[in-house]
C-alpha angles and dihedrals in degrees: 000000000000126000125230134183112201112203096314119177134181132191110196102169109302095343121089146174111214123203100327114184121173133147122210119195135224115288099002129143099218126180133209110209126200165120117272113272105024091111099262086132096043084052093051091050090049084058102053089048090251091119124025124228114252078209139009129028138255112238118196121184086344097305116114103227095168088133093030101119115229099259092066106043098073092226112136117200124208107204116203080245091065093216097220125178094253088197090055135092115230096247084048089050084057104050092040092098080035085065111029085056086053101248111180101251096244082056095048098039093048099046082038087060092038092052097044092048085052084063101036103244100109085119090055094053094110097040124103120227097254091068099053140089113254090244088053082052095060094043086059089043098055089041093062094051096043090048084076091046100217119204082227126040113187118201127208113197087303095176102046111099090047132108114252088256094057104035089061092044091060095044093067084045096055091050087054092046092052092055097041094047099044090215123139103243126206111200127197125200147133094208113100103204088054082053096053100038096047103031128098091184115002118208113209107209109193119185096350094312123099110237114193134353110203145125117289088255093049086056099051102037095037114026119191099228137342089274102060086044091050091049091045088057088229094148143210090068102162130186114236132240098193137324119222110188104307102347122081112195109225101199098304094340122092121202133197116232141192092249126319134182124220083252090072112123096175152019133209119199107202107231106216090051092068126091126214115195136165089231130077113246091173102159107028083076141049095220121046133140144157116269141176135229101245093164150325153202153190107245110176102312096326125071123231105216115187115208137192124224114177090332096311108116106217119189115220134179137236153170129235090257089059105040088055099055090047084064078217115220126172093255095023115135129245135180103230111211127163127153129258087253092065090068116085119188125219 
């Protein structure tokens, strides 16, 4: 049972989504990644028949349900507030869609009990939300959506709201959800890292448009366009002078590509593909400079040095073994080398 949506456009004041075409297959966990304001959630709740297309339909397992209200399209949403019942209990928030789809009450009680022991908050079950963490919240939250086990779960910025610990906690959650559950989950969020954890494909929407669709390591190792690369925060993007068979000049400095056409307009230098050394190894690569140490820092368990080569500032990153054999000072200086291959050419 795949989604598609098929050129769908809305227009809401002076916001719009233009043309806007994806497919999401059965059982994928598919993430829509960008900055706020840009309509992922006006495209989760056309989905969710919520908001209807100006333009363009919503196909789902082949049927078109553009004009199919909610109720009957079997999709559950889980919003970053949560919106839980505050005078109900948690084990009373997830039999509310139990009951209002007349269960009998030994069905609902017993999949509400399953459900809630799938995300680990049987304990919490007669406790009411003001009492719980926020990460306890979104557990019940989520809980009351997958008891109807819905062939679709949408997922709008669920984490959020949520402290570090806990964000990463529920990720892997979610992952496991997905695969217990065998639902096709939509995921909404602006935050980079959620998208490439918990997506299979990630789709970049820019402006209203959607940019690239694409695995987390085709993201991150072939971007579509600058602009995907700036947003991605990938680093070292560079506006070219002019490009001469394989070598764009970037202000004084030439650097070898991969393969570039005299169309290219910029280059991006992946940061974890360039070696600092306190050698020389002029010779064994094609690009190689002087540089010198302007800053770092510890990002995760690999070091971001930033380093300066004829006044262009290049990122670069490193693990602990090699930080510590640079002897790294701010001022210190370092030989740059990376390979033609690490350039890639937009």
């Amino acid at each position: 049972m795949a989604l598609e949506l098929r050129s769908i456009s809305k227009q809401i004041g002076s916001f719009s989504v233009s043309d806007l075409s994806l497919r999401v297959e059965e059982a994928e966990y598919f993430v829509l990644l960008g900055p706020s304001g840009v309509g992922k959630t006006v495209i989760l709740e056309m989905i969710a028949g919520l908001l209807t297309p100006d333009d363009g339909d919503v196909y789902w397992d082949g049927a078109n349900v553009t004009r199919l209200p909610p109720d009957r399209r079997g999709f559950a949403i889980v919003y970053q507030d949560y919106q839980l019942f505050p005078h109900l209990t948690v084990r009373q928030n997830i039999l509310y869609g139990l009951q209002a789809r007349h269960y009998s009450r030994s069905e609902a009680y017993e999949r509400a009990e399953t459900t809630a022991e799938l995300l680990g908050i049987t304990p919490l079950l007669d406790q009411y939300p003001a009492v719980l963490s926020g990460g306890e919240q979104q557990r019940t939250a989520l809980a009351r959506a997958l008891v109807l086990t819905p062939p679709l779960l949408l997922l709008d910025e669920p984490l959020s709201a949520l402290d570090l610990r806990i964000r990463r906690q529920l990720r892997q959650e979610l992952k496991q959800l997905r695969r217990a559950s065998r639902a096709t989950f939509v995921h909404v969020t602006h935050d980079i890292e959620e998208a490439f954890v918990l997506g299979e494909r990630v789709a970049v929407m820019l402006e209203g448009r959607i940019r690239q669709i694409a695995t987390p390591y085709q993201l991150s190792h072939t971007p579509s366009d600058r602009e995907v690369a700036d947003f991605l925060e990938l680093g070292n993007v560079f506006a070219v002078d002019s490009c001469a068979g394989e070598v764009c000049r970037v202000g004084d400095i030439r650097f070898h590509t991969g393969g570039c056409i005299e169309a290219t307009r910029f280059i991006w230098i992946r940061p974890e593909e360039i070696v600092l050394s306190r050698t020389s190894c002029e010779g064994a690569v094609r690009n190689h400079f002087n540089g010198r140490i302007e800053d770092w820092e510890l990002r995760n368990v690999l070091f971001k040095v930033t380093v300066s080569v004829d006044g262009l500032r290049l990122a670069v990153l490193v693990n602990h073994a090699c930080f510590s054999q640079l002897n790294a000072e701010t001022g210190g200086e370092v030989y740059v080398s990376f390979s033609p291959s690490a350039v890639h050419c937009f």
